[in-house]
BAFI-3210 file (N, C-alpha, C; in Angstrom, 3 decimals, decimal comma, padded with zeros to 6 digits):
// residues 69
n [1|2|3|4|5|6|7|8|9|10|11|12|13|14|15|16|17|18|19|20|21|22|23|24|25|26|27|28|29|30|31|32|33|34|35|36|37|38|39|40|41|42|43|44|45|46|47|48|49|50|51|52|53|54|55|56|57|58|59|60|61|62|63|64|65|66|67|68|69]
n.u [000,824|002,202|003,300|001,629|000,285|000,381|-001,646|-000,791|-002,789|-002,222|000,008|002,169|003,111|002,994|001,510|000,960|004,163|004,694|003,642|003,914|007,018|006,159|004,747|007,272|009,106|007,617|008,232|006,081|006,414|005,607|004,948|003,224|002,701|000,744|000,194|-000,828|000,972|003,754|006,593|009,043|008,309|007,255|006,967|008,809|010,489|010,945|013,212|012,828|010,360|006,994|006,389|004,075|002,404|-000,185|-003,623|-006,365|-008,861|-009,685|-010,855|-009,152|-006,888|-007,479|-007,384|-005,377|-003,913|-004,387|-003,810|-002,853|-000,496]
n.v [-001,199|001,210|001,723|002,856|005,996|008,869|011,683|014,487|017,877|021,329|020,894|023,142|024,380|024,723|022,309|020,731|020,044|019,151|016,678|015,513|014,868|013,246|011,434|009,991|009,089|006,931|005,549|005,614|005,677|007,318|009,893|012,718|016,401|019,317|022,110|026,038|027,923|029,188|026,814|028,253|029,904|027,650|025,712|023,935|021,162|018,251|016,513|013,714|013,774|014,441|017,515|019,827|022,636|023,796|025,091|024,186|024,999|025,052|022,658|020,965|021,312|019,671|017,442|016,927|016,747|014,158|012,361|009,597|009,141]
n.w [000,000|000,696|-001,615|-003,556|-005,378|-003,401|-002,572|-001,231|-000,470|000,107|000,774|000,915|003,058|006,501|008,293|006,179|004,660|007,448|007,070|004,760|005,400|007,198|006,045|004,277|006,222|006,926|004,993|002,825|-000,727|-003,001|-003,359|-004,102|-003,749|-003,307|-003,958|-003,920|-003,640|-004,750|-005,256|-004,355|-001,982|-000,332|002,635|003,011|001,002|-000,854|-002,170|-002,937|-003,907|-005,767|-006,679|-006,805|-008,337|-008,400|-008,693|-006,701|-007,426|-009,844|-012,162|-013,986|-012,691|-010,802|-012,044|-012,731|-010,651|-009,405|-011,422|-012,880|-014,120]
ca.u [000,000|003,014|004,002|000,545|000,016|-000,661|-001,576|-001,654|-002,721|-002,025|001,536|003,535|002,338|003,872|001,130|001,474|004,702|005,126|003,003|004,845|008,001|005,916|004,718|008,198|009,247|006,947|007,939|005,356|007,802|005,205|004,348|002,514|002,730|000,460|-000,115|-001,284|001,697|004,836|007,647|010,098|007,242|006,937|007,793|009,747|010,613|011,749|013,816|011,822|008,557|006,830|006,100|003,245|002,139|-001,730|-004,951|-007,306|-010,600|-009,751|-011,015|-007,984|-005,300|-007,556|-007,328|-003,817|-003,464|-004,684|-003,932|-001,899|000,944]
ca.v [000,000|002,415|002,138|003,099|007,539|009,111|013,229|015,694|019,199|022,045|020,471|024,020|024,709|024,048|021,417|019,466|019,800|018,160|015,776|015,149|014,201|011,966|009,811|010,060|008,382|005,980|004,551|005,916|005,960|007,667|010,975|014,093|017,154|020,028|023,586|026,370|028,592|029,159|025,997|029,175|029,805|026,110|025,345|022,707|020,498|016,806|015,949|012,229|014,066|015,488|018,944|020,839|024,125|023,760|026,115|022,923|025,182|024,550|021,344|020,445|021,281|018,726|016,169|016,736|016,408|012,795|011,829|008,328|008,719]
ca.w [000,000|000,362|-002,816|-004,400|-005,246|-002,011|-002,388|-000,380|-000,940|000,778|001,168|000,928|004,207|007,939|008,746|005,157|004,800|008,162|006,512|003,538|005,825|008,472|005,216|004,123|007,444|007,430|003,626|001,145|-001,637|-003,918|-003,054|-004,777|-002,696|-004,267|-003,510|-004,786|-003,419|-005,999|-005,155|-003,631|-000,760|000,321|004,261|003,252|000,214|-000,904|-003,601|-003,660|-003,767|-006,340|-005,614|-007,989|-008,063|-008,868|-008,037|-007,121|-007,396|-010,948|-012,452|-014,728|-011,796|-010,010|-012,401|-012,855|-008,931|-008,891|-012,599|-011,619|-015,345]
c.u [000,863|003,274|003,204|001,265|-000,700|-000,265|-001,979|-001,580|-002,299|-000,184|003,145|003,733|002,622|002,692|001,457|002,587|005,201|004,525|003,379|006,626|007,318|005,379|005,803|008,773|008,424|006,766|007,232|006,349|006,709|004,102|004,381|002,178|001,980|-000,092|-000,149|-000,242|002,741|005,947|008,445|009,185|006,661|007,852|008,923|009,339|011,639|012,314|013,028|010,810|008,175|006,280|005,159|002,652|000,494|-002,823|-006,014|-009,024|-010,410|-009,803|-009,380|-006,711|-005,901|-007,055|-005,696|-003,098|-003,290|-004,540|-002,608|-000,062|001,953]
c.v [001,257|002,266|002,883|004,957|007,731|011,043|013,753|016,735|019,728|021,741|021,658|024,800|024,498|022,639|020,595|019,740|018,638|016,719|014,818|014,269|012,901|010,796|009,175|008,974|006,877|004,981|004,858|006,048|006,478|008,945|012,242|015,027|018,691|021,602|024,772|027,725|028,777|028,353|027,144|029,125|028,426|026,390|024,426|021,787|019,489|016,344|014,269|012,111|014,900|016,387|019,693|021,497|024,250|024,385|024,881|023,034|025,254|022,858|020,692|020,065|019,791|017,739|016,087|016,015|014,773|011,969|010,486|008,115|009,543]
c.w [000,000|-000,892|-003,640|-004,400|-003,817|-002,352|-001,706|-000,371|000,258|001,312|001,568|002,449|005,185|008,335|007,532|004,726|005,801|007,673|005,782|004,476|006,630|007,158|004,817|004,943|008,031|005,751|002,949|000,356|-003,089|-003,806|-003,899|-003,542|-003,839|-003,422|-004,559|-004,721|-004,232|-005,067|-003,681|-002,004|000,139|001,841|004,008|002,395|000,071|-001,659|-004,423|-003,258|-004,791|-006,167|-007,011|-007,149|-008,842|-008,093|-008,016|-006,791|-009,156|-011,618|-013,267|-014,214|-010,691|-010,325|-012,707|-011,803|-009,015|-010,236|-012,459|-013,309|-014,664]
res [x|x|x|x|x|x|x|x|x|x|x|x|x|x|x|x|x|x|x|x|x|x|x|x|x|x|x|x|x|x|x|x|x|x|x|x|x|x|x|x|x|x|x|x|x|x|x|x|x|x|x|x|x|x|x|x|x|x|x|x|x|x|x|x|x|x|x|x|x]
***
């Protein structure tokens, strides 16, 4: 089950960030981290995470969010 897509928005953020490390820590090895903040403004970023920059009151950035290619 870690290996599956696991996203989580709001990720640029001091609570998902911490987020992004405690799955980190606990083996997900397939993480989407998405916010709607510009990369530079993130709390805290992962080199073996992907990190997008998406507005997800837009339909397209949603489907991008959770799109599994």
């Amino acid at each position: 089950m870690k290996d599956v897509l696991t996203v989580a928005t709001g990720a640029g953020g001091f609570i998902g960030g911490a987020l992004i490390s405690d799955l980190r820590n606990k083996g997900f090895t397939k993480i989407r981290a998405v916010d709607i903040k510009p990369l530079d403004e993130w709390y805290q970023r992962f080199d073996d995470v992907e990190n997008l920059v998406l507005d997800l009151n837009l339909r397209n950035h949603c489907e991008a969010a959770v799109n599994h290619s």
